[in-house]
N, C-alpha and C positions, 0 to 999 in steps of 0.2 A: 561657473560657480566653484568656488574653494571648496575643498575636502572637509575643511571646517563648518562651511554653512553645508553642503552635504549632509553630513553627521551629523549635525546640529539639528537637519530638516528632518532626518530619520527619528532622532531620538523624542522630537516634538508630537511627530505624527504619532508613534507607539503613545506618546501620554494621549493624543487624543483621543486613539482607540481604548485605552485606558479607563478613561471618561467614560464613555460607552457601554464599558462593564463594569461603571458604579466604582470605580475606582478612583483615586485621587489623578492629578495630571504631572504624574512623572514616568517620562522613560530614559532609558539609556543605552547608547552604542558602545561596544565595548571592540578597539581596532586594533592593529597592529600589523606593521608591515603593508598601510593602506586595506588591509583585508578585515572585514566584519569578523570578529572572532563567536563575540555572542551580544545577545538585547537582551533586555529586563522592563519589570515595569515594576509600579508602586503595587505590590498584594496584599496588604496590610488588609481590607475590603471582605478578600475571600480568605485568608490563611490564620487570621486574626495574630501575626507574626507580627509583633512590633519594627523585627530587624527587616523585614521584608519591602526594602527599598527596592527601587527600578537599578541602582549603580550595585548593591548588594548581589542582588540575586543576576546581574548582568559578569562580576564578578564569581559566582558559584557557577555558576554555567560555565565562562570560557577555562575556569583552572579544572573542571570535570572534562570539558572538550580538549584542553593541552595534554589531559593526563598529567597537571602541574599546578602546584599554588604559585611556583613563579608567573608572575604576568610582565617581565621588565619589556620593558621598549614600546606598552602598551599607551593606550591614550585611551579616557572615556570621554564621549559623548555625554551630558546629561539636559534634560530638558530644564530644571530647575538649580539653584545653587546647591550641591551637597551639604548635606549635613555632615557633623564635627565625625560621627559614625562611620558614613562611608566616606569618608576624605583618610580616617587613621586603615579602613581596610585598605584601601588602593595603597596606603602607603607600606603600608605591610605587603600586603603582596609583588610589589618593582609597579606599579603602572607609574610612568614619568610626565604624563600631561592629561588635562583636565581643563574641559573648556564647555561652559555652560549659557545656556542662552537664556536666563530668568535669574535675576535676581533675588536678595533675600527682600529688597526693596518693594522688588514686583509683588510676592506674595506676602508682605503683611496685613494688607488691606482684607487677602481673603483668608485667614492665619494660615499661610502656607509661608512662614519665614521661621528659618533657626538662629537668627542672630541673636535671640537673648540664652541660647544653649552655650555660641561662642563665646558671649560673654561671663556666661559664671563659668565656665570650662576656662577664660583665661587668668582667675581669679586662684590665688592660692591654696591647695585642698582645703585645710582650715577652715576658709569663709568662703566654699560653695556651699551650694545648697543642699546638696544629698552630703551623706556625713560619709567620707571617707576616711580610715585609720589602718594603720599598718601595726597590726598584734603578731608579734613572733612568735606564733607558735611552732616547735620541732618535738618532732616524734624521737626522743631521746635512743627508746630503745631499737628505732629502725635507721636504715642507711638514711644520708640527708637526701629528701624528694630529687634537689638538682643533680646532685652526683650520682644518685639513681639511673637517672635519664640520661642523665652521660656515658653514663655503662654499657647503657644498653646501645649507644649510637657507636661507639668502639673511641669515644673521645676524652677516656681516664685512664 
């Protein structure tokens, strides 16, 4: 068996224990260097956490176990397609592979598909559907917010 159907088998079984506890059917292995770093599953059920994906909270785990938000050289596991959400966290924190055994195909039969998320997420702010706008507000009389933050990291 490949590392890949491995991990893929781990991350499936977690959704089905998942199932189990009323939860939807997603888990996720979160590896690196061949080694499990941390799992997750879908907690939306019990935490009433929207962000509370299996690849999410599979990610808050291993960057609390690294002592690190870097995760580079990492790979998730996931039992279904990530959403737009946890595809932009992994990419934010270095995970560099993502291999998923369900599609968004698989799950639209039983609405377990984000493909119409990717779709107006690939659509110009303008004509998505939640109304996004960029209002410049600046606190005239205080230092600018970024250059603030820069001060304080010792990068101004």
């Amino acid at each position: 068996m490949t590392d890949e159907n491995r991990f893929l088998n781990q991350a499936i079984d977690l959704a089905r224990a998942n199932i189990g506890k009323g939860g939807r059917p997603f888990g996720a292995v979160l590896v690196r260097d061949g080694e499990v770093i941390a799992t997750g599953v879908n907690e939306i059920h019990s935490s009433n956490d929207p962000t509370s994906h299996a690849e999410m909270n599979a990610i808050r785990a291993a960057s609390q176990a690294l002592g690190s938000p870097n995760l580079s050289g990492a790979a998730v596991y996931a039992s279904g397609h990530p959403c737009p959400m946890c595809l932009a966290a992994m990419r934010l924190s270095g995970v560099e592979r993502v291999y998923y055994a369900h599609s968004n195909d698989d799950g639209a039969p039983f609405g377990l598909s984000t493909a119409a998320i990717y779709d107006d997420l690939a659509k110009p702010l303008a004509e998505q559907s939640m109304t996004i706008r960029y209002v410049p507000v600046r606190q005239t009389d205080l230092p600018d917010l970024y250059a603030q933050w820069a001060e304080t990291q010792g990068k101004r």
